[in-house]
C-alpha positions as a printed Julia matrix, in Angstrom:
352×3 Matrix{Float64}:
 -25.65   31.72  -10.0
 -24.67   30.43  -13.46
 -22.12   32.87  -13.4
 -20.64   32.26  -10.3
 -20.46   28.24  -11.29
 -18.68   28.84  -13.89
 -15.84   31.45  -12.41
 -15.87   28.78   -9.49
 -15.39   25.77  -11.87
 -13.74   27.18  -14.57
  -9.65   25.41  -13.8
 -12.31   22.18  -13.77
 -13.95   22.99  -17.24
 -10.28   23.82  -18.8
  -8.68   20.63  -17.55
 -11.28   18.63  -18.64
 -11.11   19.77  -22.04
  -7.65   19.24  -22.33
  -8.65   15.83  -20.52
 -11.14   15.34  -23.4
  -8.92   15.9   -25.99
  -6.27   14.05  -25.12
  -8.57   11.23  -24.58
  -9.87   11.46  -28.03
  -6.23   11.48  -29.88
  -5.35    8.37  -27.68
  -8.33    6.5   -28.97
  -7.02    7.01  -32.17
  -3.57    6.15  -31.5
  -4.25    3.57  -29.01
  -1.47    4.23  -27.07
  -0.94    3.32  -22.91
   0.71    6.4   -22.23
  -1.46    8.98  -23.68
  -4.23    7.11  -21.83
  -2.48    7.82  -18.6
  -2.12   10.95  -19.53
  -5.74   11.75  -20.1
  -6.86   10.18  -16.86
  -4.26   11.86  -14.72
  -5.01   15.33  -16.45
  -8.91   14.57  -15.34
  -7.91   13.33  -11.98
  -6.15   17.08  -11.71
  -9.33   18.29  -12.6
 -10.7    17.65   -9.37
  -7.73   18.93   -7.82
  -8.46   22.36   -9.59
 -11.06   22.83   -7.6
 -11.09   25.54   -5.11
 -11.32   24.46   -1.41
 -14.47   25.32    0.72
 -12.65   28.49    2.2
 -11.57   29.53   -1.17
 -15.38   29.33   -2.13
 -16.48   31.19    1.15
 -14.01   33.77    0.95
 -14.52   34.69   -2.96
 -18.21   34.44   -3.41
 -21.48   35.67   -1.54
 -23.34   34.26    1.17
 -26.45   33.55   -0.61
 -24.74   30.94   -3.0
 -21.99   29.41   -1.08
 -23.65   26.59    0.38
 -25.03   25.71   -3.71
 -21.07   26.42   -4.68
 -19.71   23.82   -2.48
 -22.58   21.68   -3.06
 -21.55   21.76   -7.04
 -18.41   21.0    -5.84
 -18.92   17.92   -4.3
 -21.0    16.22   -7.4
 -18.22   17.61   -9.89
 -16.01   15.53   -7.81
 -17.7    12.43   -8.47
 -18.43   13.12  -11.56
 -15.28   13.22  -12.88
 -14.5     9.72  -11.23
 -18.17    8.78  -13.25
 -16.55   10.3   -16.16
 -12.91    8.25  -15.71
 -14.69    5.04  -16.27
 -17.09    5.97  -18.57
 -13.9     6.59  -20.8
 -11.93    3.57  -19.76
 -15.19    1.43  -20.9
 -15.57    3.23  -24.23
 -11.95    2.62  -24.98
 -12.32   -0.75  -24.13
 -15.38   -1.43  -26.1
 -13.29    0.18  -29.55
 -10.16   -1.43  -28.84
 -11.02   -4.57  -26.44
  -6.89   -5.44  -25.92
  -5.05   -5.78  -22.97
  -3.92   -1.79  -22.59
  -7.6    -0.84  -22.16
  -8.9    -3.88  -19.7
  -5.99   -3.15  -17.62
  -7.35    0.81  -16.87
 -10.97    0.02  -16.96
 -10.6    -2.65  -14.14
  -7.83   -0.3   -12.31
 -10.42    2.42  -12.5
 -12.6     0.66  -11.43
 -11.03   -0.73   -8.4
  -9.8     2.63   -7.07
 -13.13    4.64   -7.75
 -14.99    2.08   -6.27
 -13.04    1.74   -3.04
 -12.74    5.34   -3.03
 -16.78    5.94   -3.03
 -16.33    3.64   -0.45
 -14.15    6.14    1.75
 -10.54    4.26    1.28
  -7.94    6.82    1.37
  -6.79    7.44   -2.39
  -3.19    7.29   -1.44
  -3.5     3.67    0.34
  -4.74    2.11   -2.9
  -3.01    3.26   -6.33
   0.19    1.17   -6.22
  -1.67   -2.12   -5.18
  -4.66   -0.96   -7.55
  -2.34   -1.35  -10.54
  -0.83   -4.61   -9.38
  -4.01   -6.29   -9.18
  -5.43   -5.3   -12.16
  -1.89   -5.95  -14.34
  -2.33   -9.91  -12.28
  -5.5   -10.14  -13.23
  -4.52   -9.49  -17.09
  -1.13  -11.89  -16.44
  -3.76  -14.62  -15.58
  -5.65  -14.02  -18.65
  -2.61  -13.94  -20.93
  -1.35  -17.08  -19.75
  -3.86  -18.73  -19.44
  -5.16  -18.57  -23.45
  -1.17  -19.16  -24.53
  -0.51  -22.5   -25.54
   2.33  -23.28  -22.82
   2.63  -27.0   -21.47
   0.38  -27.0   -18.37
   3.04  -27.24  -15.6
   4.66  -24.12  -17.02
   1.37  -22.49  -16.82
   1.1   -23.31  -13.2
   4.27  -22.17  -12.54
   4.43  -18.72  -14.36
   0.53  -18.5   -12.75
   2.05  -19.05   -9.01
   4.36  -16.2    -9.77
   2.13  -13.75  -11.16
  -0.56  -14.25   -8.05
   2.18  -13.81   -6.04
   1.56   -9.99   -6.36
  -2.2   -10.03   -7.74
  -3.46  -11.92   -4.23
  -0.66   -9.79   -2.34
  -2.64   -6.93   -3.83
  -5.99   -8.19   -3.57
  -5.48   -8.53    0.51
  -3.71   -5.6     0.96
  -7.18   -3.66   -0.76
  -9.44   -5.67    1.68
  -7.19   -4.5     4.16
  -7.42   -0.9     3.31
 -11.3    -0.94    2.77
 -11.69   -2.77    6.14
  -9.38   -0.07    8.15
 -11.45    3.15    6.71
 -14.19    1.04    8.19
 -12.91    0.81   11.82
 -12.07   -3.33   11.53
  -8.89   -4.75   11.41
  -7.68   -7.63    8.99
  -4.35   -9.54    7.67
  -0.75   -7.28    9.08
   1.29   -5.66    6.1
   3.78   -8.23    6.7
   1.38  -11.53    6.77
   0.0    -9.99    3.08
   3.71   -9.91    1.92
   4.74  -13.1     3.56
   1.89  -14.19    1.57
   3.05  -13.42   -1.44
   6.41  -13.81   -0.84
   5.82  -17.99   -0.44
   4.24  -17.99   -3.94
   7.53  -16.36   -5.14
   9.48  -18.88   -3.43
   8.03  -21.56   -4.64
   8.18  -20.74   -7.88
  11.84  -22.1    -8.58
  11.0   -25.04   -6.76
   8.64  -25.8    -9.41
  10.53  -25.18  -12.05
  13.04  -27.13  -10.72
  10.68  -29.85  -10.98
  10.13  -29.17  -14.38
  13.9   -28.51  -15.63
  17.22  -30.15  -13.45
  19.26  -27.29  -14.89
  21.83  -25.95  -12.31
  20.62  -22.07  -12.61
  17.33  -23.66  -11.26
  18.63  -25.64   -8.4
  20.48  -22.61   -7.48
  17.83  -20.2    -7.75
  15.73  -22.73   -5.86
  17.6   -23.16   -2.67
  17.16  -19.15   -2.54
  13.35  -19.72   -3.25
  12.76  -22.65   -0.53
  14.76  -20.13    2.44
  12.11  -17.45    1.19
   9.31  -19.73    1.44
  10.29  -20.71    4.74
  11.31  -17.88    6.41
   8.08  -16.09    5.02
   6.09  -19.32    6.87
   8.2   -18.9    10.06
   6.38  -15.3    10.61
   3.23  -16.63    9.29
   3.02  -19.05   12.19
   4.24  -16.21   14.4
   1.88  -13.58   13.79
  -1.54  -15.86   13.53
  -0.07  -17.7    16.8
  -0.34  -14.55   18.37
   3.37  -14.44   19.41
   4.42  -11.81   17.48
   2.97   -8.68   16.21
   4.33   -6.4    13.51
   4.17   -2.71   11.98
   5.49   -0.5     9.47
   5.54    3.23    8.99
   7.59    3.81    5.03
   8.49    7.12    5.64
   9.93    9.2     8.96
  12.92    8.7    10.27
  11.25    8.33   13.77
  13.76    5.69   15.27
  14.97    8.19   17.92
  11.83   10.14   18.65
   9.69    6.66   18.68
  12.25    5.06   21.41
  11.55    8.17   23.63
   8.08    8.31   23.42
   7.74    4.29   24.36
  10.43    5.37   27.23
   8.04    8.07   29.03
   5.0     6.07   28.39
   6.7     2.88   30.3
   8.49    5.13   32.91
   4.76    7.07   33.33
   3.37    3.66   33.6
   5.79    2.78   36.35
   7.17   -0.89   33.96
  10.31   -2.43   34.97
  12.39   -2.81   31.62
  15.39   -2.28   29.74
  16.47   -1.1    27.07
  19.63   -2.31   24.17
  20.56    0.65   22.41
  21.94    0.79   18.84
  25.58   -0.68   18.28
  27.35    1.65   17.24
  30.24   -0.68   15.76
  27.24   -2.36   13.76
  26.09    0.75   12.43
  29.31    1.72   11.21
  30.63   -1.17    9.47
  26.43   -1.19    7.7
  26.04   -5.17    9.51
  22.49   -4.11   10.93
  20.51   -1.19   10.68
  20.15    0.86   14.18
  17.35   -0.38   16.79
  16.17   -0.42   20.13
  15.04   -3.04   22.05
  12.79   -2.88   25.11
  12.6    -5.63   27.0
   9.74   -5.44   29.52
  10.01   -7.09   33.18
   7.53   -6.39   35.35
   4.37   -6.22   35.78
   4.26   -8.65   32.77
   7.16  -10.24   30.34
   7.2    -8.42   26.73
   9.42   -6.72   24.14
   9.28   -4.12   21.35
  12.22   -4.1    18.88
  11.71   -0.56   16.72
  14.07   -0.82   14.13
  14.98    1.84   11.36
  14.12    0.84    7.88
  16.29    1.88    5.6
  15.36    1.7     1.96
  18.09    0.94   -0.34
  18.55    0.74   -4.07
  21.23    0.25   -6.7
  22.0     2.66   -8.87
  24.2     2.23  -11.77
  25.76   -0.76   -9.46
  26.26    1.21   -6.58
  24.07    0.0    -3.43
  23.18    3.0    -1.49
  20.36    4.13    0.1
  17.01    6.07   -1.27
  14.87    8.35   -0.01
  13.83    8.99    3.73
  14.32    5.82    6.14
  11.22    3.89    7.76
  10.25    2.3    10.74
   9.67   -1.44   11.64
   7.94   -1.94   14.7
   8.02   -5.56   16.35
   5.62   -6.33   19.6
   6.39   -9.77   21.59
   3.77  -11.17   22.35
   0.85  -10.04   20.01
  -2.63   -8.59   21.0
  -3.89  -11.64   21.13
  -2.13  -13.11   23.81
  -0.78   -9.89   25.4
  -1.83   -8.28   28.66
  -4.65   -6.06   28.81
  -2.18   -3.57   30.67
   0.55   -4.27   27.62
  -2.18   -3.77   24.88
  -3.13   -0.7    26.47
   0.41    0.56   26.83
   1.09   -0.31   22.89
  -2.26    1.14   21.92
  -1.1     4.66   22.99
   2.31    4.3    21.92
   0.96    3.69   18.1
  -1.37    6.27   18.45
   1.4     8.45   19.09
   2.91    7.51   16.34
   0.07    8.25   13.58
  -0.02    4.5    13.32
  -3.47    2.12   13.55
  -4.3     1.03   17.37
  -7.3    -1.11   15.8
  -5.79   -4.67   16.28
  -4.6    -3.5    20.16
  -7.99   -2.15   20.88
 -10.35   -5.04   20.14
């Protein structure tokens, strides 16, 4: 049995060394990357494991089940072992490099033990535990009080962005539905915009009351769909990557002509599309037996690279439902249900 743990284990015992080891040396250097290193090389650990087939396949009846078993509590132990490290580098070094992985490590394990997909949770993770340090740091400098509050608004803009969006994630692996994608970043995108309209407050330079007419149409637009979505008149999704415009506009088609729903249907402009005015969309606007519309528009993702704006990587999908579930009809929310479904996308807030 020993044996066979070991042969089963043994990319797990060779990545943890070099895990180990690179942990050590970045104690003694004290440096952010090596950590990273370290911790990624022990999350690969886990990785290195072989599946449950693997396990099946290569080793005897008798101690399969005992195999996978083993496999299961080296998982966790290596997230045990993460922040077990994180702590002891805080406890040597206690500066801002090692708080900021012990409480990211401690964020994503937990919610992980907790059965949040790993995926849905690293990016925002990291933002809310780099917020939580941003607090910290400004609030122990000695900055004037209304700068504080300023620079604070702006860095909560993405740590309470964050925060919500990890609620979110823990509540959906639960079955319950919370806060839309686009009320957390509306959210956060009001703190933004406010920002130059406090420092605007605070300074009457022109670079201020330039930057804060930008800031108040942010703030405002962001508290138009606020109002929208918790009035229930609008309803909003997004799916990052897929270019699924087409294929999403025919699936919605044969579920409303299956359903037997008056609509119709604006097709992309092609003159838009080629002169780049607005990305391609369809809109469905529903007649009969009820009066609704779903806009699906592609979400193209662009970036600019050595200032050149062009797009990056596979487009998205933005999907907008008028009105939402909770003033739609139960034959609509039914309808919209599937049609996300369809789509790999969360039903939850159609469904209850």
């Amino acid at each position: 049995m020993l044996f066979s743990a070991i042969k089963m284990a043994r990319n797990w015992l060779i990545l943890f060394s070099v895990s180990l080891t690179i942990f050590i040396y970045s104690l003694y250097k004290n440096n952010f990357i090596l950590y990273a290193v370290s911790y990624i090389t022990l999350g690969l650990a886990q990785l290195a494991l072989p599946s449950d087939m693997k396990i099946a396949k290569r080793f005897t009846s008798i101690v399969v089940g005992k195999l996978i078993s083993l496999k299961y509590a080296l998982i966790d132990l290596t997230k045990i072992i993460a922040v077990i490290m994180a702590t002891i580098a805080f406890i040597i070094h206690v500066d801002y490099t090692t708080l900021f992985y012990l409480i990211y490590l401690l964020t994503v394990i937990s919610l992980v033990f907790l059965k949040v997909p790993f995926e849905r949770i690293l990016l925002p993770a990291a933002l809310f535990s780099a917020g939580i340090i941003g607090n910290y740091f400004v609030a122990v400098k000695g900055d004037p009080i209304t700068i504080k509050v300023a620079i604070i608004l702006l860095i909560n803009s993405f740590t309470i962005s964050s925060l919500l969006y990890l609620i979110k994630a823990y509540r959906e692996a639960k079955g319950k539905t919370f806060l839309l994608t686009g009320q957390i970043a509306s959210i956060g995108l009001i703190m933004v915009g406010l920002f130059p309209l406090i420092m605007l407050a605070i300074s009457k330079e022109i670079y201020w009351m330039i930057i804060s007419v930008i800031g108040a149409f942010i703030t405002c637009s962001s508290a138009y769909y606020l109002a929208l979505t918790f009035s229930g008149n609008l309803w909003t999704a997004q799916i990052y990557h897929g270019d699924l415009l087409n294929e999403a506009a025919d699936i919605l088609s044969r579920i409303l002509q299956r359903e037997k729903v008056v609509y119709d249907v604006k097709e992309p402009s092609s003159f838009l599309i080629a002169m780049r005015i607005a990305p391609p969309r369809y809109e469905f606007n529903i007649l009969s037996p009820f009066k609704a519309k779903i806009v699906l528009r592609k979400w193209i993702h662009r970036a600019r690279v050595r200032s050149i704006h062009m797009e990056v990587c596979e487009p998205g999908l933005i999907i907008e439902v008028k009105p939402g579930p909770k003033k739609a009809d139960p034959y609509f929310k039914k309808i919209v249900a599937e049609f996300l479904e369809r789509l790999n996308t969360s039903p939850l807030d159609w469904k209850t």
